[in-house]
N, C-alpha and C positions, 0 to 999 in steps of 0.2 A: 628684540636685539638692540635696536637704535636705545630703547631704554635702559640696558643695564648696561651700554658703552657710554651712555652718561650717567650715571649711578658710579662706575666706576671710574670715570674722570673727575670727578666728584670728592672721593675720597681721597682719590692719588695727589688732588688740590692742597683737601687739608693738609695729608699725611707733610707735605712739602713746606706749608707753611707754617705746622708747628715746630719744622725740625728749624726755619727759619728764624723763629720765634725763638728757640733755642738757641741760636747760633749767635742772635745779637745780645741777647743777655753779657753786659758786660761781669756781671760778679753773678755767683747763684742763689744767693739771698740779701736781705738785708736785716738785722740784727739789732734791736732796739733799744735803750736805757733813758730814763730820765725823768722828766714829770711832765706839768700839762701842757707843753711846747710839740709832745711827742706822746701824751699818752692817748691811745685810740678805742680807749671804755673799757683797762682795769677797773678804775675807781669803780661801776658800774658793781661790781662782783665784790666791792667789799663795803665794812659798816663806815658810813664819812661821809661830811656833808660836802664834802670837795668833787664835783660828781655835773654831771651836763648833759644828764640822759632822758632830756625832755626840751620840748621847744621853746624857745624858738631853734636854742641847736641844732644843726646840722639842716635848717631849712632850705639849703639849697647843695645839700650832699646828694648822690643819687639816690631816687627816691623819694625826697625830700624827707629823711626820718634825722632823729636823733642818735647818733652812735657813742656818746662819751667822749668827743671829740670836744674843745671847748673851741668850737668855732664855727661859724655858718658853714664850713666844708668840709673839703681834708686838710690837711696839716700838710709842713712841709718834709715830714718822709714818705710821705705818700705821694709826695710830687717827684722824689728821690728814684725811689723803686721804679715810677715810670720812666722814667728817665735811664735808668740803669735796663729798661730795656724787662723790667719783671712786672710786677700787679698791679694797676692804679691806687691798690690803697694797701698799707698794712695793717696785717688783725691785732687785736688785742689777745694774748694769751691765754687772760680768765675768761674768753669768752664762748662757752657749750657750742656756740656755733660753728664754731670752727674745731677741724686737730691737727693733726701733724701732719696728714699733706698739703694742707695750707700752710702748716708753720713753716714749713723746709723751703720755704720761698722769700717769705717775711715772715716776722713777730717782732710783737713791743711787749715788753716786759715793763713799760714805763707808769708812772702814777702820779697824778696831777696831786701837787702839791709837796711832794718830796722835793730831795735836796743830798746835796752831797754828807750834811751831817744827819746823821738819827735824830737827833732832839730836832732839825727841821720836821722830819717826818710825824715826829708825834704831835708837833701842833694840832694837825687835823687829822690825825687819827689813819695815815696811807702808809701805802707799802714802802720803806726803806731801802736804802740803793742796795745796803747788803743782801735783802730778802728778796729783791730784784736779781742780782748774781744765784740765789740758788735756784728759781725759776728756773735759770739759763741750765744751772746745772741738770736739772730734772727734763731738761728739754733736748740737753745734749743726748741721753740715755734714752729717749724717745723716737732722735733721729736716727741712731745708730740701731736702733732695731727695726725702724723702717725701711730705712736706704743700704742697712750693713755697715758694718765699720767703714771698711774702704770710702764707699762713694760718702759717706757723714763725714770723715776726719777730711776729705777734698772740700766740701761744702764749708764745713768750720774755718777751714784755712783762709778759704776766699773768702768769703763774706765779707760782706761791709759794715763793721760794728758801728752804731752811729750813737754816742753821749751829748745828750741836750739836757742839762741843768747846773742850778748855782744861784738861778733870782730870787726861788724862793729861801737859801741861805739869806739871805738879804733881807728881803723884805717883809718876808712872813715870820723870820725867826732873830735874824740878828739886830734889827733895828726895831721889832715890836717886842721881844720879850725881854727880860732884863738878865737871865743867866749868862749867856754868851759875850755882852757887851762888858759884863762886871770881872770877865775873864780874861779879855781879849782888846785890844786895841782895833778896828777898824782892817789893817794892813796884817796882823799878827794872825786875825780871824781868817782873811784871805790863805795865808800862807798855810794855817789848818787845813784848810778846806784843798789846798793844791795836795797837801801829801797823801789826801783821802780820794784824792782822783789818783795819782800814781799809782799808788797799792791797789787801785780797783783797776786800769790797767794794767799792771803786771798780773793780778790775778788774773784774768783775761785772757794776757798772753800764755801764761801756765796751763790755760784752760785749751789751748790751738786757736786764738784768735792773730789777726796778723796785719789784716786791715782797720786802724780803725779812726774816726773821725771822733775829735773835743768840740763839741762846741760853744763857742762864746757866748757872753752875754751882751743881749739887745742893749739898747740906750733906755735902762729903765725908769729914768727921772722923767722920760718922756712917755711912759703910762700913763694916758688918762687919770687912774686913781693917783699918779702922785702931782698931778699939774691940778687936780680939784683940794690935793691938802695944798698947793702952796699959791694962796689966795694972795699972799703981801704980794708977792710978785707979780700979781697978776694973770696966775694962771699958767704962767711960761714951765717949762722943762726945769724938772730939779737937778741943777747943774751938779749938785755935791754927789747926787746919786750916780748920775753921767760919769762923774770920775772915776767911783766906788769901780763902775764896772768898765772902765778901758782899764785902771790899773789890774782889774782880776784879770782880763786878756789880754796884759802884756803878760804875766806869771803864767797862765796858760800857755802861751806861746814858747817861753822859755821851758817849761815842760816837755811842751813836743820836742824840742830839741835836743833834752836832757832823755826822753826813753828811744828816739831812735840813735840815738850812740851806744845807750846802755842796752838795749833788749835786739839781740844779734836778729833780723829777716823781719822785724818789725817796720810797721808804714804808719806812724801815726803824723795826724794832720788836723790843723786846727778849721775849722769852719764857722766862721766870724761874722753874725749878723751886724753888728755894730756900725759901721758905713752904710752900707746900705742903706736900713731902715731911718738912718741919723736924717742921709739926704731925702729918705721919701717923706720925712716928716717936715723939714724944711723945706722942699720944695714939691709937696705933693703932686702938683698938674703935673710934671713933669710923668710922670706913670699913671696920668689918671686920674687921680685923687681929690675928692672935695674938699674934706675934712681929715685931721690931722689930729687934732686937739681931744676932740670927744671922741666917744663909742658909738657903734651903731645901736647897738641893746638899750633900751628903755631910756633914761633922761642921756648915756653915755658920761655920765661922770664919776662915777665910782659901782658900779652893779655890775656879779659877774656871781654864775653859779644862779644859786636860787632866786637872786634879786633880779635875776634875768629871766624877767617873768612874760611870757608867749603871751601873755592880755593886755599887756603894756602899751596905751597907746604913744609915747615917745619913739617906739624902735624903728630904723630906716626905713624905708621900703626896699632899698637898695644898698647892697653890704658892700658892692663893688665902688662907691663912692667914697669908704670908708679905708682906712688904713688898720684900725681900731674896731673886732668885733665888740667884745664886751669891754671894763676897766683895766683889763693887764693883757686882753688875749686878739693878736690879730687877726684881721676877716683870711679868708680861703686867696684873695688875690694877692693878700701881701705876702702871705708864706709861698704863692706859687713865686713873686718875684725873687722869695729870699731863696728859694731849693734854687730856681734856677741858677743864681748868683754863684753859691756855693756849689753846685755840679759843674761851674764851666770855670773855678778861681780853686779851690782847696781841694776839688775831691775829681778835679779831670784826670790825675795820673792812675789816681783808684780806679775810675770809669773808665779807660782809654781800652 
C-alpha cells in the first residue's frame, strides 16, 4: 500500500510540474531563419562545403558531439528557447532525427552561409532565405495536422520568429565577388538587401506570424578573419567593415519601425548584437575573456569549417577564454552573453 501511495505521489509530482513547465513558457515555440549565427545542422543534410558536423565542433555541446552548429556549443537561439521558458537547444529541420513534435516547440530552418540575397546563397552552394520560407510553409501544414488547425494557427500566432542574417551579404558575397559591387554602391547594396528583408516579413506576416525579432549585424571587421587580412594596421578591427554594419542597423531599425505602423497586430523588434560584443571585444576581462583578437580553433586566424581541423595542435584547450570560436564564429559563452543581452533589451516585451 505504502508503495503505490508513493508511486502515485510520484506521478501527481510530475503531472504538476509539467503543467508548470507549461505555464512558464512565455511564447509556445520559437521559429528560426538565417545562416550560420543560427543554423543548428541543416547544412549537414545538404551538398556544401559550408558544414561543421565534425570536431572539434560542438566539443563541449552535451555529449560532447558535433551537431552542425559552428560552435564549441549552442548558439544563441538555443540560449533563447531556454530562456523563453521552452528547450535548451533548437533542432535543425533537415534533421531525421527529429519531427514535428519536436518542431512545434522549435525549429531552424536556417543555413550557414546564406544571406538575405540568393547570389549570397550560391556562393557555397546553401539553402536560400526564399527556400528557407517554404520549409516554413511545409512545416505550417505539418503542424496543423498535428495539433489541428486551432491549437497550430494559436502556436503560429505566438511564436517567436527569430531572423539572424546579412554578414555573409557582406563578406562572403558583396566584398568577395565582383557582380554585386559592379551593380551596387556599398549603401545602395545595403538598401537592396532591407527591401528583401521587408517582403520576407510581410511574407511572414501573411503566413500568421506576429512576433518577430531582426537581427543585427555583429562588429564584423572585428572577426578574426578580417583583423588577419588587415595586417598594415596591425592587426586591429577593420573599421570600414564596423561601419558597413552599424549603418545596415541603423536601416534595420528604421525598418522595424516602418512594418510596425504598416503591418496592423505586428511586434517586430530589432535584436542587435553590435554593442555588446563591440564592448566584449574591447574590454574582454570584463566577462571573462582572455583573448579577443584570435580564435580558439587551430592557429585562430583565419580557419573555420574544414580548416578547423579536430588534430590541430594550435586549438585552445579552453573555448571559454575565447570570445572567438573559429575565424567568423563565436565560442558557446559569448552567444550565451549575447541571447542573454537581447532576452532582457529587445525581446523582454515578446518574453514578458
Amino acid at each position: 500500500m505504502a508503495h503505490n501511495r508513493i508511486s502515485w505521489l510520484l506521478i501527481i509530482t510530475q503531472i504538476f510540474l509539467l503543467l508548470l513547465a507549461k505555464t512558464n513558457a512565455k511564447i509556445p515555440a520559437i521559429i528560426v531563419f538565417g545562416d550560420s549565427s543560427v543554423d543548428s545542422g541543416n547544412n549537414n543534410y545538404i551538398q556544401t562545403i559550408a558544414r561543421s558536423d565534425f570536431m572539434p565542433y560542438g566539443r563541449d555541446f552535451a555529449g560532447g558531439r558535433p551537431t552542425g552548429r559552428f560552435s564549441n556549443g549552442r548558439i544563441t537561439t538555443d540560449f533563447i528557447s531556454e530562456a523563453a521558458g521552452l528547450k535548451p537547444t533548437v533542432p535543425a529541420y533537415l534533421d531525421p532525427a527529429y519531427n514535428i513534435s519536436d518542431f512545434a516547440v522549435g525549429v531552424s530552418f536556417a543555413s550557414a552561409g546564406t544571406g538575405y540575397d540568393n547570389a549570397t546563397a550560391n556562393v557555397l552552394g546553401v539553402i536560400p532565405l526564399w527556400k528557407e520560407l517554404e520549409y516554413y510553409k511545409e512545416y505550417q501544414k505539418k503542424l496543423r495536422t498535428y495539433l489541428g488547425d486551432e491549437k497550430a494557427n494559436e502556436v503560429i500566432s505566438e511564436a517567436l520568429y527569430a531572423l539572424s542574417l546579412g554578414t555573409n551579404d557582406f563578406l562572403e558575397n558583396y566584398y568577395t565577388m565582383p557582380q554585386r559591387r559592379s551593380q551596387y554602391t556599398v549603401d545602395q547594396y545595403q538598401t537592396f538587401l532591407i527591401g528583401i528583408a521587408k517582403n520576407f516579413v510581410t511574407n511572414l506576416y501573411n503566413l500568421g506570424a506576429r512576433k518577430i525579432s531582426l537581427g543585427g549585424l555583429p562588429p564584423m571587421g572585428c572577426m578574426p578573419l578580417e583583423r588577419t587580412s588587415n595586417m598594415a594596421n596591425g592587426n586591429e578591427c577593420l573599421e570600414s567593415y564596423n561601419v558597413v554594419a552599424m549603418n545596415f542597423n541603423d536601416k534595420l531599425s528604421g525598418l522595424v519601425i516602418e512594418l510596425n505602423k504598416e503591418l496592423s497586430g505586428i511586434q517586430v523588434v530589432l535584436s542587435n548584437p553590435y554593442n555588446i560584443m563591440l564592448q566584449m571585444i574591447k574590454k574582454p576581462s570584463i566577462y571573462g575573456f582572455e583573448v579577443a583578437s584570435l580564435a580558439c580553433c587551430a592557429t585562430g586566424l583565419f580557419e573555420m569549417g574544414y580548416a578547423c581541423d579536430r588534430y590541430n595542435l594550435f586549438t585552445c584547450k579552453d573555448a571559454n577564454k575565447y570570445i572567438f570560436w573559429d575565424a567568423f564564429h563565436p565560442t558557446e559563452k559569448t552567444d550565451r552573453i549575447i541571447a542573454d543581452h537581447v532576452v532582457k533589451t529587445a525581446l523582454s516585451k515578446i518574453l514578458e
